[in-house]
SEDO-675811 format. One record per residue (C-alpha): chain; x, y, z. Coordinates in pm, whole numbers, plus 32768, in hexadecimal, padded with zeros to 4 digits. Last residue first. Example, Ala and Ser with C-alpha at 12.3 -4.5 7.8 and 13.67 -1.06 7.14 Angstrom:
! SEDO-675811
A|8557|7F96|82CA
A|84CE|7E3E|830C
END
This chain:
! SEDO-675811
A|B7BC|3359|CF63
A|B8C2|342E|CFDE
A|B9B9|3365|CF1D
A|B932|3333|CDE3
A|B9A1|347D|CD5E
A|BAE9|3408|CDB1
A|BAD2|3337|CC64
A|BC46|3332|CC2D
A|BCD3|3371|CD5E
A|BC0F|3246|CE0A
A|BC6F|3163|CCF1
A|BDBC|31BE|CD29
A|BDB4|31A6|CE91
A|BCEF|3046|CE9B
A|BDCC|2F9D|CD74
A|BEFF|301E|CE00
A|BEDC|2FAF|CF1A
A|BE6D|2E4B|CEB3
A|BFAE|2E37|CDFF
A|C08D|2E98|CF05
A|BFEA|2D65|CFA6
A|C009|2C8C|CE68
A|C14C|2CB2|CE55
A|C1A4|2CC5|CFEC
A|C163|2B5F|CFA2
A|C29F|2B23|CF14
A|C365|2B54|D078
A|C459|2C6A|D085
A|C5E7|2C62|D06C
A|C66E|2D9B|D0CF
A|C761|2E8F|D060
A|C689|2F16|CF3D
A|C6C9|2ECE|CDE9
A|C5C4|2DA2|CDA5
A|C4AE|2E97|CE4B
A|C505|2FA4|CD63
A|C3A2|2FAA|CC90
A|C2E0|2EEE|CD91
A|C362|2FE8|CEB3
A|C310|3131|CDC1
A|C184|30AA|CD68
A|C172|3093|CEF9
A|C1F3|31E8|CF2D
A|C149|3246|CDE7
A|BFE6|31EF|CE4F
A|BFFA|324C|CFB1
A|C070|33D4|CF8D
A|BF63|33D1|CEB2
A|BE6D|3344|CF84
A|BEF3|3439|D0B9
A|BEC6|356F|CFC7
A|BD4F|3526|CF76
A|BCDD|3477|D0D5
A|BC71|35EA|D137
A|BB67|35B1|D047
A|BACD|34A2|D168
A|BA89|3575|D26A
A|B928|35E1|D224
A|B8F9|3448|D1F8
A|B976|33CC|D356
A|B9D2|3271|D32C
A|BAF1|3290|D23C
A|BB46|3389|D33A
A|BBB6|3258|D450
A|BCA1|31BC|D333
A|BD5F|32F5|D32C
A|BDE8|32A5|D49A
A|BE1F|311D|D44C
A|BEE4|316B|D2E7
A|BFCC|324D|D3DE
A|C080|3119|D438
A|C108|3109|D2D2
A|C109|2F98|D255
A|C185|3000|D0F0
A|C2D2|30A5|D151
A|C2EA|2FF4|D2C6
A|C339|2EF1|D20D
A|C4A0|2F5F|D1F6
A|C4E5|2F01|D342
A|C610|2FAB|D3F0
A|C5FE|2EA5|D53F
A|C53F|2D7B|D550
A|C694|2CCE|D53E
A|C71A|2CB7|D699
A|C609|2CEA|D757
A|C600|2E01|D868
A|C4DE|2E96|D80E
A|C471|2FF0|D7E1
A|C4AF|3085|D6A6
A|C4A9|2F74|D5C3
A|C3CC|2E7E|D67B
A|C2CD|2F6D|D6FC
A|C2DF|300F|D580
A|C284|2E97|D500
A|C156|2E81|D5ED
A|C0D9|2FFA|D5A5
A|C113|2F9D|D405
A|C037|2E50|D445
A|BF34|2F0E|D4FA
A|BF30|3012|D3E8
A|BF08|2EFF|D2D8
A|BDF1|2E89|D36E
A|BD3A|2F9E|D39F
A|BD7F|3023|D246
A|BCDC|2EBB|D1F4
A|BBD3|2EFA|D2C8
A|BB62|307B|D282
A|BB89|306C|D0DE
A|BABF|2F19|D102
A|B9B4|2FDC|D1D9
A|B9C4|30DE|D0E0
A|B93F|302D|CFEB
A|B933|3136|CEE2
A|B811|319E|CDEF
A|B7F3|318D|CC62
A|B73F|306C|CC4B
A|B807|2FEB|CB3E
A|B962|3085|CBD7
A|B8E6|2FC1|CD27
A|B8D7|2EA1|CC74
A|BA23|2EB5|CBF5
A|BACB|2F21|CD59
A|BA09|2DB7|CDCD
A|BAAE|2CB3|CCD8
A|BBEE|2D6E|CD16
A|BBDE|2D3C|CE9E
A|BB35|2BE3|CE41
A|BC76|2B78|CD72
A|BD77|2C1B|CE1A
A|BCF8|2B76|CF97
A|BCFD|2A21|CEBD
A|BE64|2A7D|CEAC
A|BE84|2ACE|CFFB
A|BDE0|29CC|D097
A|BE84|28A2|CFAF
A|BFE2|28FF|D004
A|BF9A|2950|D15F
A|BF16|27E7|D18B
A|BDDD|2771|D1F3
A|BD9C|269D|D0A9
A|BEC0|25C2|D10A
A|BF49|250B|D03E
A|BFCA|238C|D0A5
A|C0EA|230C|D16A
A|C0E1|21E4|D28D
A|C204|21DB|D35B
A|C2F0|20AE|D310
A|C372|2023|D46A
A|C460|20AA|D53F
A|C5B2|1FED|D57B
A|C609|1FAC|D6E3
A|C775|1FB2|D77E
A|C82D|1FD0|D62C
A|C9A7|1FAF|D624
A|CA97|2105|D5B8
A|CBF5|2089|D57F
A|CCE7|20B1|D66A
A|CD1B|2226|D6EF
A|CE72|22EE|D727
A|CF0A|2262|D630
A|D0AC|2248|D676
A|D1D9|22FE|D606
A|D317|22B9|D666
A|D412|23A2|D6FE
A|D3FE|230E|D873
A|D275|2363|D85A
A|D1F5|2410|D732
A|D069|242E|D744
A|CF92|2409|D621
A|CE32|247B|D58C
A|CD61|23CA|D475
A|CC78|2304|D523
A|CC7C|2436|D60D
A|CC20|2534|D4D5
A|CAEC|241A|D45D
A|CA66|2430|D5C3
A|CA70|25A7|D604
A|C9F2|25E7|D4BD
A|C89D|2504|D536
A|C88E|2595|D66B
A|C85B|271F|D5D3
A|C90E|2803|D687
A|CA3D|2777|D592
A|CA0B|2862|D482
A|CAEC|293E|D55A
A|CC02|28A1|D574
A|CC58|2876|D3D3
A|CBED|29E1|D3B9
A|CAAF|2A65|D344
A|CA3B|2B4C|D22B
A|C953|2C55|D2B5
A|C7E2|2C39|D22C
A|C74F|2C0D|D392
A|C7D7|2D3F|D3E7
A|C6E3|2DE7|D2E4
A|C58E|2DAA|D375
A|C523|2C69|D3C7
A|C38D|2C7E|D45A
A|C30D|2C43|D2F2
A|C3C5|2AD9|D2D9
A|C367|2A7B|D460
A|C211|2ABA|D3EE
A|C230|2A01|D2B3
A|C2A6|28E4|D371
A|C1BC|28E9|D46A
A|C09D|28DA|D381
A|C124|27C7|D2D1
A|C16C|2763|D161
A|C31A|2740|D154
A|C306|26C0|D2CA
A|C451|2760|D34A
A|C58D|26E1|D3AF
A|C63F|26E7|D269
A|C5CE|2853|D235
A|C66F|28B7|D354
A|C79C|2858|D2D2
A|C733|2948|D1CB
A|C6DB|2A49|D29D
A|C829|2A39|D375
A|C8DA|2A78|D21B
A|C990|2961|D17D
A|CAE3|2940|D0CE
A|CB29|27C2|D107
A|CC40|274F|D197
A|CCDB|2603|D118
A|CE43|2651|D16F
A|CDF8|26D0|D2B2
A|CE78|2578|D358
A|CE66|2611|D4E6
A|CF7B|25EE|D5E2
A|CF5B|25BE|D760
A|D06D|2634|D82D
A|CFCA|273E|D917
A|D032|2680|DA45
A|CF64|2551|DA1C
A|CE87|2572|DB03
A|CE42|26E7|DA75
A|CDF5|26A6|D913
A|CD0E|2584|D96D
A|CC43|267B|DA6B
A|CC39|2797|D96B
A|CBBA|26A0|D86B
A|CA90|2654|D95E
A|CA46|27B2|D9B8
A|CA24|27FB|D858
A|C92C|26CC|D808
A|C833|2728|D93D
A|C85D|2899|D8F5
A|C929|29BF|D8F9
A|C95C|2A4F|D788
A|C86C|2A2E|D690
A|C6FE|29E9|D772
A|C7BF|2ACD|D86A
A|C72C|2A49|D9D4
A|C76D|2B09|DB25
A|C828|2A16|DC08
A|C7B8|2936|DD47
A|C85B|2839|DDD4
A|C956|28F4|DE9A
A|C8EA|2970|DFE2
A|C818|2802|E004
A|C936|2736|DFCA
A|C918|266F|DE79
A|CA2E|274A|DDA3
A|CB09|26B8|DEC4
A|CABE|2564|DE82
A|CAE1|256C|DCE0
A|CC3B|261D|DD38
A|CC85|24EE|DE36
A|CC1E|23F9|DD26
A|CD28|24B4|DC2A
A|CE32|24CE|DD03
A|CDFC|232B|DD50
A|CDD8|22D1|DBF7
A|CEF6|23A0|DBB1
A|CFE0|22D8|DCD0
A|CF6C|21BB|DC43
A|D000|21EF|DB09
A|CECD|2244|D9ED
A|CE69|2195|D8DC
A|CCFB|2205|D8C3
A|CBF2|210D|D86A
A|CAEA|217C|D771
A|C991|2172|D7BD
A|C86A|219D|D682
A|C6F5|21AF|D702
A|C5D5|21B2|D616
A|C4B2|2266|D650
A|C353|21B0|D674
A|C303|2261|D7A2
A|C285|2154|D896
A|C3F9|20D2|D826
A|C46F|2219|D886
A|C3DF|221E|D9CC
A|C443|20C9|DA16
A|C5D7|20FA|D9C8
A|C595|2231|DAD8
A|C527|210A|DBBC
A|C603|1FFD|DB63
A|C72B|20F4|DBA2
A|C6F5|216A|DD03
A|C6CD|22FC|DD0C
A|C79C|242E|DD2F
A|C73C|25A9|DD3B
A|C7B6|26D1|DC90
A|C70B|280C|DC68
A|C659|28D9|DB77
A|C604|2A3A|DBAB
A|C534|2AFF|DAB0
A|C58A|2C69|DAA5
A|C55E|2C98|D916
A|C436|2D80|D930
A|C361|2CB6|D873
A|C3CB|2B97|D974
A|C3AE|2C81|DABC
A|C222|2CD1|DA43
A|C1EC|2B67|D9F7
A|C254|2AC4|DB52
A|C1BE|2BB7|DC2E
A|C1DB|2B49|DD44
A|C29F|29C8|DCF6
A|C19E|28CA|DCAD
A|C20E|288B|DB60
A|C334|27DA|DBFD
A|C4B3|27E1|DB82
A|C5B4|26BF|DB56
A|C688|26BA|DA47
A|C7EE|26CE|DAD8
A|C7C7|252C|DB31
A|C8B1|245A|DBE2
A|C851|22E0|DBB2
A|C892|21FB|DCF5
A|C927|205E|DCBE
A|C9C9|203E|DE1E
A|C9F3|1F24|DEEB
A|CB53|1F55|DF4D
A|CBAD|1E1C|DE81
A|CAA8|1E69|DD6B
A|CB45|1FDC|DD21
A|CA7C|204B|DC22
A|CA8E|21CE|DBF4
A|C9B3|2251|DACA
A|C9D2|239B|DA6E
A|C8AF|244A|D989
A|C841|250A|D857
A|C715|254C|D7A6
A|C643|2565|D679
A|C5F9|26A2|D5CC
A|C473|267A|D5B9
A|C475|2617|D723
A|C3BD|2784|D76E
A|C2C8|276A|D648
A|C232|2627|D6E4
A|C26B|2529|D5B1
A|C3A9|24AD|D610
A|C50A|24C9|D59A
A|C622|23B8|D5A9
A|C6DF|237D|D725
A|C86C|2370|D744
A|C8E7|22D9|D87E
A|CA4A|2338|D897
A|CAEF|220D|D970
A|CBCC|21B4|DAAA
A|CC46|2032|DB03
A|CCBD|1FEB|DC40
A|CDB5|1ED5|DC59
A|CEB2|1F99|DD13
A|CDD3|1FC0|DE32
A|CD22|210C|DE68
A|CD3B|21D7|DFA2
A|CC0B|222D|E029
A|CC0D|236F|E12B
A|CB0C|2414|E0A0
A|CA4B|22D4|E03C
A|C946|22A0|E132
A|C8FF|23F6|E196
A|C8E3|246B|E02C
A|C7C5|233A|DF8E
A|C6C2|233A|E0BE
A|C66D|24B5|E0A6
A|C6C9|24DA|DF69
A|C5B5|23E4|DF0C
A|C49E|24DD|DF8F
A|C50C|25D7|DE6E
A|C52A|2499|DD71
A|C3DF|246C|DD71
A|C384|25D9|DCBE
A|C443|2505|DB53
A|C40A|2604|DA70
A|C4F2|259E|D972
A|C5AA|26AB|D879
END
């Protein structure tokens, strides 16, 4: 969803001028549909309406995806799910330019509309603009810049549109999701851990289409009946710029190749320390550490935050927030046999989650393998030579 912060002092030119436009026959009005990016916010691509009206001089983009990092407290209110995005319009060469600086391609598709729904639908656009209305509390699934869009067709035209559902897909938010994604990224495993369990609920035909690009492909699809006869509701999709071939290649920085090489010197170390016959506790204190900070983050978003599907994580089974209280008495060494019960508690909750992960109601990343595995590895070896411990 663009961050376009310009478009907050364009309002101020763009809604005085045309509030009281009314467009000439000829006008033409089009979804604007815009492919992903590689800032983790434009991962999903976006959505906008373009109203090009050359007689009356207009040719203004309306855009539900406008937000600013510089908003108090910006990061707090988006973990918390109370992120407000607004609308805001801007000329069309310039939002065209952003995405070109970009590198994402941008699809329109012409609406065939009466005039009198061109004209509804420009006046809705307009009155979303006015300052007591542009703003509105952003739902990643369910009220957001492709959403507010279809809402807007559906109402212009009286509630008459028609979708072609005879090619849906079953597919879970997570898995559409999935599509958006960088397979190998940091974000994207992030984003993966963060889903809990409402992200694995099978969607409908509507609401796979808060993402632009299902929005597009459902109005190429989608008719209105108007004296009895049916009619598309979109011409065919045309390209405004195409981007050009991104360059691929592994990347050694990736989660894929931390964690496992993570395995590897994590096991590499636990079988020195059998040979030497004494504990490194200060691997014992970071990665329980770690995994504690990881279980507070996730229980902020399961318990706390407003998100839609951060909620009723089943992560929370091997990333226990309680790892990051234990991990202080790995540090003091009189307190360290009262680590006994808590290890074993650790070692088959996280032996338990491998063995029935593939049954639970939740789909999990892979690398929670090798995670689980490495907790395993450090409790069990832990409870098996706890004489080593106070060592």
């Amino acid at each position: 969803m663009k961050l376009v912060w310009l478009c907050l002092l364009l309002i101020l030119f763009f809604v005085p001028k045309t509030k009281a436009l009314v467009l000439s026959p000829d006008a033409n009005i089009s979804l604007l549909t815009c492919e992903t990016g590689d800032e983790i916010y434009s991962y999903f691509g976006h959505s906008a309406v373009r109203i090009n009206d050359p007689k009356a001089g207009v040719d203004y983009v309306f855009n539900y995806g406008v937000f600013s990092f510089d908003t108090p407290n910006f990061a707090w209110r988006f973990m918390k799910g109370e992120t407000d995005y607004m609308i805001a319009g801007q000329r069309m060469n310039s939002f065209l330019e952003a995405y070109v600086e970009e590198n994402r391609t941008v699809y329109e598709q012409l609406l065939q509309l009466t005039p009198i729904e061109k004209q509804a639908l420009f006046d809705a656009l307009l009155e979303n603009s006015k300052v007591e209305n542009r703003l509105y509390r952003y739902r990643h699934f369910s009220d957001n810049c492709s959403t507010r869009v279809r809402d807007q067709f559906e109402k212009c035209v009286n509630l008459t549109l028609r979708y072609d559902t005879s090619k849906d897909l079953k597919l879970t938010y997570r898995k559409l999701i999935d599509q958006c994604v960088p397979v190998d990224s940091w974000d994207g495993f992030g984003i993966k851990i963060a889903l809990g369990m409402p992200a694995d609920q099978q969607t409908t035909f509507a609401q796979k289409m808060f993402l632009p690009i299902y929005l597009m492909n459902s109005m190429a699809r989608a008719t209105v009946e108007r004296d009895g006869v049916k009619k598309s509701f979109a011409q065919p999709k045309t390209i405004l710029y195409k981007s050009t071939s991104k360059e691929g290649g592994f990347d050694f920085t990736s989660p894929v190749v931390f964690f496992m090489a993570l395995f590897i010197l994590i096991l590499g170390l636990t079988a020195l320390e059998v040979y030497r016959k004494s504990r490194f506790v200060w691997l014992d204190f970071m990665l329980f550490l770690s995994l504690g900070g990881c279980g507070l983050l996730l229980s902020f978003l399961c318990f706390v935050s407003l998100l839609e599907a951060t909620g009723s994580n089943l992560n929370l089974i091997w990333a226990l927030p309680t790892h990051f209280v234990f991990a202080i008495l790995w540090l003091f060494k009189s307190l360290r046999p009262c680590l006994l019960g808590y290890l074993k508690f650790t070692f088959f909750s996280s032996a338990s989650f491998l063995a029935l992960m593939a049954f639970l109601p939740q789909t999990f990343h892979w690398l929670v393998i090798p995670i689980c595995l490495i907790i395993i590895l450090r409790s069990g070896s832990a409870l098996l030579y706890r004489d080593h411990i106070v060592v």
